[in-house]
N, C-alpha and C positions, 0 to 999 in steps of 0.2 A: 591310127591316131584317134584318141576319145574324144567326142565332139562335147562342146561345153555349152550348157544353155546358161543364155544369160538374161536376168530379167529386170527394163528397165527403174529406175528408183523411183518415177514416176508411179507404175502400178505397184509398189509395195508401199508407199505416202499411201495413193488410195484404196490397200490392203488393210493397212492397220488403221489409219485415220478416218475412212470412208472417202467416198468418192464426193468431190468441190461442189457446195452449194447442199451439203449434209450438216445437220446440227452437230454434230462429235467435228467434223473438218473445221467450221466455222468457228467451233472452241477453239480448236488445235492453231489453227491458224491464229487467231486472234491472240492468244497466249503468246505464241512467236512473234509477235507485232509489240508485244506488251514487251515484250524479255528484251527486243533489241532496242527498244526505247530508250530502257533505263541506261542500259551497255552505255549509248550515245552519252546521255546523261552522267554518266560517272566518270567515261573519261572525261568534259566538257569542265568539270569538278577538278578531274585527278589533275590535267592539264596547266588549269587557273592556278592550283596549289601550288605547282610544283615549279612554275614560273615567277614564281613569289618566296621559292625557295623555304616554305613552311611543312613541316610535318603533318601527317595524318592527325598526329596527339594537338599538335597547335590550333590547326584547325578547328578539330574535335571543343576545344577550351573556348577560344572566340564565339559559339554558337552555342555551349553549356551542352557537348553531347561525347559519350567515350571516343576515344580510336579507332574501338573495333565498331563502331557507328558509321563511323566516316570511310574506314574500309569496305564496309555493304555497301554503301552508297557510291562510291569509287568501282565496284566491282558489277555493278546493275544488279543485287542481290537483294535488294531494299527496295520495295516501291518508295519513293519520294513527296511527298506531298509538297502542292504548291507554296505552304507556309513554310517548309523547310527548306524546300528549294528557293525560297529567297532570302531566309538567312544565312543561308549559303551563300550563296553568290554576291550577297552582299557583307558576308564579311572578308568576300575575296576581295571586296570592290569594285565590281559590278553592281553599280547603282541600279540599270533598269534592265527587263527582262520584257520579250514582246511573243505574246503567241498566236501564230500566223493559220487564219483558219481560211485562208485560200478565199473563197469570193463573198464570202460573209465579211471577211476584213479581218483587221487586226487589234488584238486586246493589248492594254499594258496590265502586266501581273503583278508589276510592282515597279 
């Protein structure tokens, strides 16, 4: 029987990205902090919409932006800025929005 080498995902992460606490890793990672943020973010969106039974295009109209805007933004494909991200949420009706910086405290964004 042929013996199979297997090599864990761990040393191939620090094959191709470099080894943790390296400037290319610290991208790579941060970038992957960046992507599932928005994910979060666009379901949080896709969720409010669709609980209000509105369309991508309805939305899109309420906030003066197309469909396929509001699909980027549903899809974490779009960075979001805070300006957009509160006429967002507040044309879903979500008056206020709180960003929690752990022991610094908490802002209101709008």
């Amino acid at each position: 029987m042929a013996k199979i080498n297997l090599t864990p995902a761990s040393e191939l992460v620090d094959e191709v990205w470099g080894k943790p606490g390296t400037p290319e890793r610290d991208k790579m990672e941060a970038r992957l902090k960046e992507d599932l943020n928005a994910y979060f973010v666009g379901e949080a969106i896709k969720k409010a919409r669709q609980a209000q039974n509105l369309t991508q295009e309805e939305l899109g109209q309420r906030i003066g932006v197309q469909r396929a805007q509001i699909s980027r933004l549903e899809k974490g494909k779009s960075i979001i800025t805070l300006p957009t991200m509160s006429r967002v949420f507040r044309a879903l009706g979500i008056e206020s929005g709180i960003l929690d910086l752990g022991a610094i405290g908490k802002v209101a964004l709008w």
